[in-house]
ZAMARGU-4260 file (C-alpha; in steps of 0.2 Angstrom, whole numbers, plus 5000, padded with zeros to 4 digits):
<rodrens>
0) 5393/5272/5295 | 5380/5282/5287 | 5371/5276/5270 | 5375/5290/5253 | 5369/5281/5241
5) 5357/5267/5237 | 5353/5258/5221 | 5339/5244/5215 | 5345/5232/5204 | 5339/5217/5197
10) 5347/5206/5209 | 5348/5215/5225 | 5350/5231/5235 | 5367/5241/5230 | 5371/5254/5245
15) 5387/5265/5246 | 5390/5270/5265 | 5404/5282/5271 | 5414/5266/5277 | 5413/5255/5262
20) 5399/5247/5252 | 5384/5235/5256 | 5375/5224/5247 | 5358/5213/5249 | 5356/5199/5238
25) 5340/5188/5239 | 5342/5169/5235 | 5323/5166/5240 | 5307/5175/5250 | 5318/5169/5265
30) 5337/5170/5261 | 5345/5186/5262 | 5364/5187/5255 | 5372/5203/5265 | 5391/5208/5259
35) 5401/5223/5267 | 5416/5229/5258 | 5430/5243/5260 | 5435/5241/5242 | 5432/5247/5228
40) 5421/5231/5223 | 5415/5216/5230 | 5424/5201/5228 | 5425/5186/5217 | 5431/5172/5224
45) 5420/5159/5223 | 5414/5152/5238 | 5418/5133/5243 | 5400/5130/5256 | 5387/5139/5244
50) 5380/5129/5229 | 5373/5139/5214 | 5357/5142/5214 | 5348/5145/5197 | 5333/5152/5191
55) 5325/5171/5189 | 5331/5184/5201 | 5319/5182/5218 | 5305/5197/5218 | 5310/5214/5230
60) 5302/5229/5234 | 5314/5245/5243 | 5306/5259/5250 | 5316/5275/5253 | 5309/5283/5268
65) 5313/5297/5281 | 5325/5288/5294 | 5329/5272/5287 | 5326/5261/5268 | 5316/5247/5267
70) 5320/5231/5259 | 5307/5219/5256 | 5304/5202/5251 | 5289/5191/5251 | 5292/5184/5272
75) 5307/5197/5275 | 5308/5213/5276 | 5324/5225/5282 | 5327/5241/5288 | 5343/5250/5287
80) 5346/5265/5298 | 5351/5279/5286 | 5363/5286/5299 | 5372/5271/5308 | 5369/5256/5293
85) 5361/5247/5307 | 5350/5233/5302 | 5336/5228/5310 | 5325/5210/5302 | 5308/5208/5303
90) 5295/5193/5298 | 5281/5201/5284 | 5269/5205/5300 | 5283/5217/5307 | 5288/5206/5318
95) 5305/5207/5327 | 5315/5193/5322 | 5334/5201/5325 | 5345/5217/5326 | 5360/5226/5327
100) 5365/5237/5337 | 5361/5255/5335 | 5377/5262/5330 | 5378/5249/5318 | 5384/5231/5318
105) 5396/5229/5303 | 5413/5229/5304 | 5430/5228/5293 | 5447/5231/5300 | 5463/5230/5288
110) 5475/5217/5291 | 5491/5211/5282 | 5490/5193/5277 | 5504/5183/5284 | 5508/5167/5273
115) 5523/5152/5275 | 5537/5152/5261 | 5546/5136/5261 | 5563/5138/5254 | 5581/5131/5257
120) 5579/5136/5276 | 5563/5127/5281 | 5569/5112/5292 | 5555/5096/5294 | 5555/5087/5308
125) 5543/5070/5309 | 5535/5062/5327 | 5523/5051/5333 | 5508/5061/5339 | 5495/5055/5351
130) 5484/5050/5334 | 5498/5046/5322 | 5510/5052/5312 | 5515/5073/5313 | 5528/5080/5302
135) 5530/5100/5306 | 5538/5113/5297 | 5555/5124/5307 | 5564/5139/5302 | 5551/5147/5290
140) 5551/5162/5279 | 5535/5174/5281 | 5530/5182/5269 | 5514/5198/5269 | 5503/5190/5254
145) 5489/5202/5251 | 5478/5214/5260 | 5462/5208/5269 | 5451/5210/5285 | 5445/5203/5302
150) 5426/5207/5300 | 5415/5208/5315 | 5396/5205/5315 | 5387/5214/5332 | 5369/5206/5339
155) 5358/5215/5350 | 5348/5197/5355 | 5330/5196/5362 | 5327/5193/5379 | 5323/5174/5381
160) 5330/5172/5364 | 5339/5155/5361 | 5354/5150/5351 | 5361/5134/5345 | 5374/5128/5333
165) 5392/5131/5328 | 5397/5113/5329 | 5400/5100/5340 | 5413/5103/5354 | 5419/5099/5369
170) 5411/5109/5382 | 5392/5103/5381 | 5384/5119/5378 | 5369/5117/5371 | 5360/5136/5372
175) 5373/5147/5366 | 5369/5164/5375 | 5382/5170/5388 | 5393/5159/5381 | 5408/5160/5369
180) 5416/5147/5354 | 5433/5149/5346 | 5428/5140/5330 | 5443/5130/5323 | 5447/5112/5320
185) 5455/5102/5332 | 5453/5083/5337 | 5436/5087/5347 | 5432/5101/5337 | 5421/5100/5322
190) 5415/5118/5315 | 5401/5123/5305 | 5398/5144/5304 | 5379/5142/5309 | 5368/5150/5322
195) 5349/5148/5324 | 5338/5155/5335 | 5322/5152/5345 | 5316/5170/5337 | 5314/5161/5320
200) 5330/5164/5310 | 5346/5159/5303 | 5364/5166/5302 | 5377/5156/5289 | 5395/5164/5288
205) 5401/5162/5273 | 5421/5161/5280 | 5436/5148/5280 | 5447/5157/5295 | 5446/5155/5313
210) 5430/5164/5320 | 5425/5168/5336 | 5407/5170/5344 | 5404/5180/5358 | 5389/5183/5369
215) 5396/5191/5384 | 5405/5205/5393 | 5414/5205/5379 | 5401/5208/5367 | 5389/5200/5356
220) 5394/5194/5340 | 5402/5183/5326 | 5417/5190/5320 | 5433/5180/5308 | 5452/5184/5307
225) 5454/5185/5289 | 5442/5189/5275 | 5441/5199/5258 | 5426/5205/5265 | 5409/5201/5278
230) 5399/5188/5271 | 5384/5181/5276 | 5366/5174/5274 | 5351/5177/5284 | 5339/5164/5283
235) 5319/5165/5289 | 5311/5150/5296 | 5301/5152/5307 | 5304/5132/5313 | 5320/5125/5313
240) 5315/5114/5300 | 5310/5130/5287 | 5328/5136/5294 | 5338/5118/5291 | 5329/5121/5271
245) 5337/5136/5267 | 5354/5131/5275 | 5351/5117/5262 | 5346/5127/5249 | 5362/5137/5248
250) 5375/5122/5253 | 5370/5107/5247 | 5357/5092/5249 | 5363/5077/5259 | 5364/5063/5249
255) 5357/5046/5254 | 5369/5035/5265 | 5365/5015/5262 | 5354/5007/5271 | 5366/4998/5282
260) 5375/5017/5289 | 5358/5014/5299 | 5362/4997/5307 | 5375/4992/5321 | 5394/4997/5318
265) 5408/4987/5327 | 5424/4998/5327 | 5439/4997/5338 | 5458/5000/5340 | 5460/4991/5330
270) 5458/4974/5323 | 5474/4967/5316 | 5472/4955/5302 | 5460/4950/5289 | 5457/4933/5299
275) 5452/4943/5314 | 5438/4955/5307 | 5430/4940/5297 | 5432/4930/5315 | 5421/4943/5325
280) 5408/4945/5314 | 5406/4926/5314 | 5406/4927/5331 | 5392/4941/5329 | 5382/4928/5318
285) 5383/4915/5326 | 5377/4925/5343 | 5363/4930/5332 | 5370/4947/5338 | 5362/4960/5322
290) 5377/4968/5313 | 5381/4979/5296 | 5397/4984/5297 | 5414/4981/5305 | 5429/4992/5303
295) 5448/4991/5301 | 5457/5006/5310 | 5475/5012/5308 | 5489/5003/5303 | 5481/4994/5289
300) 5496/4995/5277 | 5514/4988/5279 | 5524/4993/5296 | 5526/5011/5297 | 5521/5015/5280
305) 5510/5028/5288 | 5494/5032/5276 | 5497/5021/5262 | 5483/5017/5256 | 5485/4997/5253
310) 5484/4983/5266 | 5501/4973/5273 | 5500/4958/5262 | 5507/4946/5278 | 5489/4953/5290
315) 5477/4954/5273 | 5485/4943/5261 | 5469/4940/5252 | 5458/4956/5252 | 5446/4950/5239
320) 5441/4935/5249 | 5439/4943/5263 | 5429/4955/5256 | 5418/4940/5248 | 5417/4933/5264
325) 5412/4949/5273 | 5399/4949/5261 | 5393/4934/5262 | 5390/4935/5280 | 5381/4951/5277
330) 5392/4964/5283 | 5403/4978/5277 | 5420/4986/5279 | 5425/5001/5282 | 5443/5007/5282
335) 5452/5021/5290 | 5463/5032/5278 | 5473/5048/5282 | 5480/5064/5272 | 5495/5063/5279
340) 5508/5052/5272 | 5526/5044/5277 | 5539/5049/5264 | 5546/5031/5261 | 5528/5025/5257
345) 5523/5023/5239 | 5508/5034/5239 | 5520/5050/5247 | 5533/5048/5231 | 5518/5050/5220
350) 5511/5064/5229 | 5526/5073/5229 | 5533/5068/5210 | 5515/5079/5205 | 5518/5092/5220
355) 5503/5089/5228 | 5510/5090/5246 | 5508/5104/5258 | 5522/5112/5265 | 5525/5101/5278
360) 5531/5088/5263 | 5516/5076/5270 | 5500/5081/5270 | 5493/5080/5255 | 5486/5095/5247
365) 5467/5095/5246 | 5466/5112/5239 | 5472/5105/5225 | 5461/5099/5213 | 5474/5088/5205
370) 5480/5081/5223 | 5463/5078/5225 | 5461/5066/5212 | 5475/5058/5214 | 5470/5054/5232
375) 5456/5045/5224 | 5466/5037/5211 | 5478/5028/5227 | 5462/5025/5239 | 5453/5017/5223
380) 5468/5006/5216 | 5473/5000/5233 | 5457/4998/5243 | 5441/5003/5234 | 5444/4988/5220
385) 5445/4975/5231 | 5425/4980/5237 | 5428/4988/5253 | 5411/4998/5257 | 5415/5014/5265
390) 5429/5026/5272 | 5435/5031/5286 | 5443/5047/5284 | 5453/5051/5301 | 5465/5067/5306
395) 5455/5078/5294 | 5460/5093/5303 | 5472/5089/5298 | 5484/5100/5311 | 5487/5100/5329
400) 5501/5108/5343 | 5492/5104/5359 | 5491/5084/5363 | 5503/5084/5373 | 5509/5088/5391
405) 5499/5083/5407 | 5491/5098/5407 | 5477/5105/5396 | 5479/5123/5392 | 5468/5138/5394
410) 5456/5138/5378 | 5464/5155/5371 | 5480/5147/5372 | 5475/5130/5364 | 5465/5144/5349
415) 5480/5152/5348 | 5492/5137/5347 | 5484/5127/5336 | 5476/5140/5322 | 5494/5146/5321
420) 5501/5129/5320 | 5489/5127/5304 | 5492/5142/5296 | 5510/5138/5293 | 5505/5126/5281
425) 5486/5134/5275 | 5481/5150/5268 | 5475/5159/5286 | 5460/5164/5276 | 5456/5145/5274
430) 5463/5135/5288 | 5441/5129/5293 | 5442/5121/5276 | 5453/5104/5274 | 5440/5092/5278
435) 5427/5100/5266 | 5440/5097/5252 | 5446/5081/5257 | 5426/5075/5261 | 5425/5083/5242
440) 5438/5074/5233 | 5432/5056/5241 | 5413/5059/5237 | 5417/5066/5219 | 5428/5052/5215
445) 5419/5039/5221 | 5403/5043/5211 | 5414/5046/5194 | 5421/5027/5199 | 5403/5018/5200
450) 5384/5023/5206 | 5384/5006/5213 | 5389/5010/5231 | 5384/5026/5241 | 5398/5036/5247
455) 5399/5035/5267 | 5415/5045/5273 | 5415/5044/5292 | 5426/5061/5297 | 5432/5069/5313
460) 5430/5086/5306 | 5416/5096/5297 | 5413/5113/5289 | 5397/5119/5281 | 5393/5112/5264
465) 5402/5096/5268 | 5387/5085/5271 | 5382/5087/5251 | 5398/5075/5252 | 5390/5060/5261
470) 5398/5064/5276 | 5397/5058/5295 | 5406/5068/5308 | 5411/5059/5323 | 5415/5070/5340
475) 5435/5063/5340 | 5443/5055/5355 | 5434/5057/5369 | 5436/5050/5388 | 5425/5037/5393
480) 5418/5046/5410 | 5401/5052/5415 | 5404/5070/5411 | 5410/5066/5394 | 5393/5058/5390
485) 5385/5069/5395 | 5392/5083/5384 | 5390/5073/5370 | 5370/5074/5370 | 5370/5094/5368
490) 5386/5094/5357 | 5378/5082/5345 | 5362/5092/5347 | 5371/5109/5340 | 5379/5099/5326
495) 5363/5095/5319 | 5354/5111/5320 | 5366/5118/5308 | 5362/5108/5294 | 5374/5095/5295
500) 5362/5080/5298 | 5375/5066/5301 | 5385/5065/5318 | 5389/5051/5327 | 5404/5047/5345
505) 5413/5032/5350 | 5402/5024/5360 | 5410/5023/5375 | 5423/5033/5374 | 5441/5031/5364
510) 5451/5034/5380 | 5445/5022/5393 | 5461/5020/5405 | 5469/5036/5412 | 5486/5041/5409
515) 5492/5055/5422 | 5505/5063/5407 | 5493/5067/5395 | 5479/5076/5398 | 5467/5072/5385
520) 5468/5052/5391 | 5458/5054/5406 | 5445/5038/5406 | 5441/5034/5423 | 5444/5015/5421
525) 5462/5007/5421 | 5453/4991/5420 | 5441/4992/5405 | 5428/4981/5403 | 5433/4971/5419
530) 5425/4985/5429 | 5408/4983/5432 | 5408/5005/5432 | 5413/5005/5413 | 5400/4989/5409
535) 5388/5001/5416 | 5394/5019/5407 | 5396/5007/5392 | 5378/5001/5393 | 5372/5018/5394
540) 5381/5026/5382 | 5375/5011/5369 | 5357/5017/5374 | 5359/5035/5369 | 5371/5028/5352
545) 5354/5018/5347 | 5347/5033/5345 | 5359/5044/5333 | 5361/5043/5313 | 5375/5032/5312
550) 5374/5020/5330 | 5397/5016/5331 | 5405/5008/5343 | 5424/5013/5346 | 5440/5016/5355
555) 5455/5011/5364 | 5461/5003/5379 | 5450/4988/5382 | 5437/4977/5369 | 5421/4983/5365
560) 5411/4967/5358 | 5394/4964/5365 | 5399/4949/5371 | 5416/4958/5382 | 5402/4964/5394
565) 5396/4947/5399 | 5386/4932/5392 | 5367/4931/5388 | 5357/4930/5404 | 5369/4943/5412
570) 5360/4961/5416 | 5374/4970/5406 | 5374/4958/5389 | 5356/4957/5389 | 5353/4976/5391
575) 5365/4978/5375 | 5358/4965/5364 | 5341/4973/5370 | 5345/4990/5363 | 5353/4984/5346
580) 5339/4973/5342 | 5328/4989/5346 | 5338/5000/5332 | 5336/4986/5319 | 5317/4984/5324
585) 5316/5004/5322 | 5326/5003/5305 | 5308/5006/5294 | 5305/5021/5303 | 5324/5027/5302
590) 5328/5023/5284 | 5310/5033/5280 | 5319/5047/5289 | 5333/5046/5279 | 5326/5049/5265
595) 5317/5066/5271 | 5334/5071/5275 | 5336/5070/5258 | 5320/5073/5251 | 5313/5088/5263
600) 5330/5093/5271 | 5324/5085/5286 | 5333/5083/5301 | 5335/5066/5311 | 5343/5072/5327
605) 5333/5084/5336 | 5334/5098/5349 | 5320/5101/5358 | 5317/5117/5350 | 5315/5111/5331
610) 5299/5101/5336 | 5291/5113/5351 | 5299/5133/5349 | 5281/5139/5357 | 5289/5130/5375
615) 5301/5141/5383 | 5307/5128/5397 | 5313/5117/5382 | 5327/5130/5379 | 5340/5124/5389
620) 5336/5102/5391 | 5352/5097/5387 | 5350/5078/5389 | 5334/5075/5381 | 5329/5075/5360
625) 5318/5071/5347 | 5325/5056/5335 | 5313/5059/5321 | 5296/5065/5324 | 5289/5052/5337
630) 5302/5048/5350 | 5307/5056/5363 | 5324/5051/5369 | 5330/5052/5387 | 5347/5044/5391
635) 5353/5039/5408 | 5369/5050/5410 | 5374/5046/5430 | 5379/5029/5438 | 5367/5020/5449
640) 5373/5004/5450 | 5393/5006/5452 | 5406/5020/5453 | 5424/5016/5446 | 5431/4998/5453
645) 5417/4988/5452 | 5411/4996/5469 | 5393/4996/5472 | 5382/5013/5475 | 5371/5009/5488
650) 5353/5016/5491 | 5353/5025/5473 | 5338/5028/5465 | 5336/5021/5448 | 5325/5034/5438
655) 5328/5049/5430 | 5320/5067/5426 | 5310/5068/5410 | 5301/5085/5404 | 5285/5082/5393
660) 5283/5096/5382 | 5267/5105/5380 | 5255/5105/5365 | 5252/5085/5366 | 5253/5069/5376
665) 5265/5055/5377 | 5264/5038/5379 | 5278/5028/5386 | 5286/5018/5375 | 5287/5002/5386
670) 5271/5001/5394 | 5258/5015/5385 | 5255/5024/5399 | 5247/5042/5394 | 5254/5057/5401
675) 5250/5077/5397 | 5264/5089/5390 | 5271/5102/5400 | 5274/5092/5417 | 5290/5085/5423
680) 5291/5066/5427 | 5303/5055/5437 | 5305/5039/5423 | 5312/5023/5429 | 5327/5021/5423
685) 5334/5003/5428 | 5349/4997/5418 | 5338/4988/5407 | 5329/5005/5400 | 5331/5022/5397
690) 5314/5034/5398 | 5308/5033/5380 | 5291/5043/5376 | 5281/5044/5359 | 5269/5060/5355
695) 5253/5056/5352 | 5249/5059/5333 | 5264/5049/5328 | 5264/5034/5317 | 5279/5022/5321
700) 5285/5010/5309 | 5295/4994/5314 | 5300/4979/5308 | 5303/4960/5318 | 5321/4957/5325
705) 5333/4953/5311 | 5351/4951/5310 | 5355/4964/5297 | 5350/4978/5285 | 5346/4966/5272
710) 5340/4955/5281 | 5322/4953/5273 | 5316/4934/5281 | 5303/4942/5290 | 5297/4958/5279
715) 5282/4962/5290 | 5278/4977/5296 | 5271/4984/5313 | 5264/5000/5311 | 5260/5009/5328
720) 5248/5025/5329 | 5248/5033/5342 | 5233/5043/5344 | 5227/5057/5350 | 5231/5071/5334
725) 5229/5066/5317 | 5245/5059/5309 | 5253/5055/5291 | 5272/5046/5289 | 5280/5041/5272
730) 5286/5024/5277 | 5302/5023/5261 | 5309/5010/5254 | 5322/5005/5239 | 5337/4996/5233
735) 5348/4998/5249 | 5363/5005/5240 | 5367/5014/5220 | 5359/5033/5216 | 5346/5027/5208
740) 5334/5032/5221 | 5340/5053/5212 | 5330/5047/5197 | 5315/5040/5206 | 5319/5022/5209
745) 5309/5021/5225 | 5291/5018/5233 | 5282/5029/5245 | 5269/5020/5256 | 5260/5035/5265
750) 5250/5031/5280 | 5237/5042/5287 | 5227/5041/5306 | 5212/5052/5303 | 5210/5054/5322
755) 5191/5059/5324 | 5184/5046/5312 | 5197/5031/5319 | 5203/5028/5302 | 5218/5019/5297
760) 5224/5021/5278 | 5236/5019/5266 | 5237/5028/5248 | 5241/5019/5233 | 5258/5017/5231
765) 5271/5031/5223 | 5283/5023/5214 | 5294/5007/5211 | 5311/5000/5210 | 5321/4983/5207
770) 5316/4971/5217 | 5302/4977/5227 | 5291/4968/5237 | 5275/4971/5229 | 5264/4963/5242
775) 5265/4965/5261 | 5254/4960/5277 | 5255/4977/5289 | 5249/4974/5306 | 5241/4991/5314
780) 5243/4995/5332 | 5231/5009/5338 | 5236/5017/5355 | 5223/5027/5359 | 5224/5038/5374
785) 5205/5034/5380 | 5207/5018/5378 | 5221/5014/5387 | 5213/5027/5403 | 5200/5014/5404
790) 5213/5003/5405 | 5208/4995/5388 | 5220/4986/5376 | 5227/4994/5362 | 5216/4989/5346
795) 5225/4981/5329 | 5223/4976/5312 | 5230/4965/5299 | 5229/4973/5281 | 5235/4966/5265
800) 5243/4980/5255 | 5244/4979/5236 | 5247/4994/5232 | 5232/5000/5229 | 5222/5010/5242
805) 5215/5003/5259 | 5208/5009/5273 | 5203/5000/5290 | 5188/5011/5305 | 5192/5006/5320
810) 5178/5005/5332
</rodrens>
């Protein structure tokens, strides 16, 4: 594909190649727009993910030279081959960040675009599925709709170079290269088009079809199915953070989730009746068990009325009192809703009265702006008024073709199944794109209803741009078995490194029995929580959800209450009740976080990489992360007290692997102890703990055990410096719930440890906000690694803040 012509305009770099035409588009110093096109312009359909950007066209400089051009900005710079188009991105110093391949990496094939016409022949035929209600489609006329293309976009990676990202999935990979991804939705399949690399850069596909990655003996690349033309952004870091920013820049920020998305959860299938959610949260209470939320799963509304979006007045026959008295104790609700509809329900009459309905005749249709708000208007009138807190929106793939059978098919069969099941009722071009409709249509309503109450929408899919929503992806319906938990930690872990910063499981698995017909319930234990096997995989998998954005209990088959897994004094109860009243003595240090999420694009959920790229072995860690800047998490993901049956393990030792990386030292959370990066460690790892380390530099704000969110009996504060390196941290607070916090209503206490000089200190305060504690005692905590090698206490402080400046030296 060699380059003709080239042209410098205001807003980017115009080229015309013997295949088609190119475009480079800057959007900042580090964000290049590439387009590729065989026609005769580019397109101009307005792209759902990207957010527009304003403001003067970003600063370029192109230099025609002998073999190649050379585009310019202030941190980027690319050169084009003039005989192949190949591209090859460089960081200002000339640096290699990434290339294509030398015949060149761009490419568009014509394709006849295939849609659905549903006339007089179409026949509908409605089921149970294995998560609810399906109604498919038969006997459909095809039509050819337009003209597009399958794109392909070829990478020749650097040796040692890392990937990450695409989503969370199934498999548990967590380093990308030699692997592939078919990138569609489905149950355990939650997509975002994002790849970022050790090498310092970005790659967002700006694409709604199925895609594909490869890196293998098929090739290395990203290509899509259907597509007006390729489209993409190239983002410069060179940390994941920088990266994580632009995503950000060009979808979306991540709005604020109320402060009690942070606390405890209590989910299962499925509490029946108002008497029997108010009931366990009492029971909660009264244990003095810490709780924010409980939540009300399928089958809300009357018999099958599948969807509706009200509640069966015989189970919830007063829902303003029970909302008023879920309130009262301090909790909330949330409540499962689905796009799909049965026809003899109220809500389905009036979709289809205002054709809103997809081809199917029950899913609503979300590309509809119109359907979109009048989902709102039925979720509002029937569930939002009576002061339910939050929404579960479930099944927002909202397709699927293969749960079923006792066999679970070759992934190329499953792709090719379920993408074609979806494209007989979506645009083939848009089939990634529901739930980002869907998730829009809830947030968007919500806020034009009140500012009152932050939008949290719990959903089982994702796509890029959908966390500007106030959106929380959850990994579907997973199998409670050690293999499952364990490829939760690196799927979560790829999830976040795309710029999506809220995911979250069922803790412990939906499916906890095994059923030999169908292949997707395969939990290991037919007898739930009476098997001392799942007490144990339960307590573990509660260990690694304390330390994920939204911390949710769910699933099927057997209760999962704390109290179901024995009584206080008990090793399984205790470890539980341990590890909750942990997250909530953590929530000053969390709910700071949450508001860099928002603030400085920041992400909660680390992979190793995001915090040490400059370590090579922390590449491919799968079971190991960052929550926040201090903590090092390390969950226990292999039995050591008892397999399936209650059967004991004998002789098994009860510590784990841990890799420290290099550049700092770590102290343990649980006893101080000081170790050097780059070494590997065998952790104890007894039932009671997991391995949990803190990097020296690191100021850790907590709070004392309380029972909620809101709960401010006892607002003081333990701050713990851990020293060793200088640190800072922006301990956050405001009203809980309501935007006000977009126009400022907030205080920022920022700490500082001025690590050669042993000084503690806190600036004046930034900021206010209703109801503010103006006046607070902070107890300082300095772990010093000398200190605690001489086998020294750590050394602490009680300071008065004001507001105003203070500073304590510590000797």
């Amino acid at each position: 594909m060699q380059i003709i012509q080239s042209v410098s305009m205001q807003d980017g770099l115009w080229l015309e190649t013997t295949e088609g035409m190119l475009k480079l588009t800057p959007y900042s110093d580090k964000i290049i727009r590439v387009r590729f096109t065989k026609e005769a312009e580019f397109s101009h359909k307005p792209s759902l993910m990207v957010v527009e950007t304003k403001g003067e066209p970003v600063p370029f400089s192109f230099e025609d030279k002998i073999n190649h051009l050379e585009f310019r900005t202030t941190d980027l710079v690319i050169r084009m081959d003039k005989r192949t188009s190949a591209f090859t991105y460089l960081d200002a110093s000339g640096n290699l960040l990434a290339k294509e391949p030398a015949r060149g990496g761009k490419t568009l094939v014509p394709i006849d675009v295939v849609k659905s016409v549903f006339d007089g022949n179409a026949v509908l035929e409605a089921g149970q599925g294995a998560d609810g209600l399906r109604v498919r489609a038969d006997k459909i006329t095809k039509v050819i709709d337009r003209k597009a293309y399958h794109t392909k976009l070829e990478f020749e990676w650097v040796e040692g170079e890392a990937l990450y990202g695409l989503g969370s999935h199934e498999e548990g990979m967590l380093n990308l290269r030699g692997q592939h991804q078919f990138l569609y939705q489905q149950n355990m399949k939650a997509v975002i088009p994002v790849l970022v690399s050790t090498q310092g850069y970005g790659i967002l596909m700006d694409s709604y079809s199925l895609m594909k990655f490869h890196d293998d003996a098929f090739g290395s690349y990203l290509s899509t199915e259907v597509d007006d033309e390729l489209d993409y952004y190239f983002i410069y870091g060179p940390e994941f953070d920088d990266i994580v920013k632009g995503i950000r820049y060009i979808t979306g920020k991540a709005p604020m989730l109320p402060k009690w998305a942070y606390g405890y959860i209590q989910s299962k299938e499925r509490y029946r009746s108002q008497q029997e959610l108010i009931d366990t949260v009492r029971e909660y209470r009264s244990r003095g068990l810490p709780i924010d939320c409980i939540v009300l799963d399928w089958k809300s509304w009357t018999g099958e009325l599948w969807g509706q979006k009200t509640l069966d007045p015989e189970r919830f026959p007063d829902p303003k009192k029970m909302m008023e008295e879920l309130h009262r104790l301090d909790t909330r609700l949330m409540v499962s809703i689905w796009p799909i509809m049965n026809p003899n329900s109220d809500n389905h009459k009036e979709m289809a009265e205002h054709n809103c309905l997809l081809g199917n005749r029950a899913n609503y249709d979300a590309f509809q702006e119109k359907a979109r708000e009048l989902y709102w208007k039925q979720a509002n009138e029937g569930l939002f008024s009576y002061d339910i807190d939050a929404w579960w929106c479930d099944c927002t793939e909202p397709f699927e073709a293969d749960w079923n059978g006792s066999v679970k098919l070759e992934p190329e069969e499953r792709m090719r199944i379920n993408t074609e099941e979806a494209k007989l009722y979506l645009d083939p071009e848009y089939i990634n794109a529901y739930s980002l409709l869907h998730s829009r249509g809830i947030y968007e309503g919500q806020r034009k209803t009140t500012e009152s109450k932050r939008v949290v929408n719990l959903t089982r899919s994702a796509y890029a741009g959908q966390h500007r929503y106030g959106t929380i992806t959850w990994s579907g319906d997973i199998s409670a078995n050690w293999e499952t938990l364990r490829k939760q930690i690196p799927d979560a872990l790829n999830f976040c490194a795309t710029g999506s910063p809220y995911w979250t499981m069922d803790i412990g698995g939906f499916f906890v029995q095994n059923k030999p017909d169908l292949w997707f319930w395969s939990g290991d234990y037919n007898e739930g929580v009476q098997d001392s096997g799942y007490r144990e995989l339960y307590v573990r998998w509660f260990q690694y959800g304390t330390f994920l954005p939204m911390f949710r209990s769910h699933g099927t088959d057997t209760p999962r209450e704390i109290w179901q897994f024995g009584e206080p004094g008990e090793p399984f109860y205790d470890a539980l009740n341990n590890f909750l009243c942990l997250r909530y003595r953590l929530m000053p240090y969390i709910y700071s976080l949450a508001f860099q999420i928002y603030h400085d694009d920041y992400t909660l959920l680390r992979a190793l990489p995001f915090d040490f790229r400059h370590d090579p072995r922390t590449f491919n860690i799968k079971d190991q992360f960052m929550f926040g800047p201090a903590l090092l998490v390390n969950p226990v993901t292999e039995p050591m007290y008892f397999n399936v049956g209650s059967q004991p393990i004998e002789g098994a030792i009860k510590t784990r692997k841990v890799y420290l990386p290099e550049g700092c030292k770590w102290f343990d959370f649980w006893n101080h102890r000081v170790y050097d990066g780059g070494q590997t460690l065998e952790c104890d790892s007894r039932l009671e703990r997991i391995p949990l380390f803190v990097r020296s530099g690191s100021i850790l704000p907590m709070g004392d055990e309380i029972q909620s969110t809101n709960d401010r009996s006892r607002d003081q504060l333990y701050v713990r410096v851990y020293a060793g390196q200088n640190a800072t941290f922006d301990f956050y607070e405001d009203e809980g719930d309501n935007y006000s916090y977009e126009n400022g209503n907030y205080s920022i206490m920022r700490m500082h440890w001025d690590d050669q000089n042993r000084i503690f200190s806190i600036e004046e305060r930034l900021g206010s906000y209703p109801g503010m504690i103006s006046q607070r005692e902070v107890l300082v905590f300095i772990f010093d690694p000398q200190d605690l090698e001489e086998q020294q206490h750590s050394k602490y402080a009680v300071i008065r803040y004001t507001g105003s400046f203070v500073e304590t030296v510590f000797e």
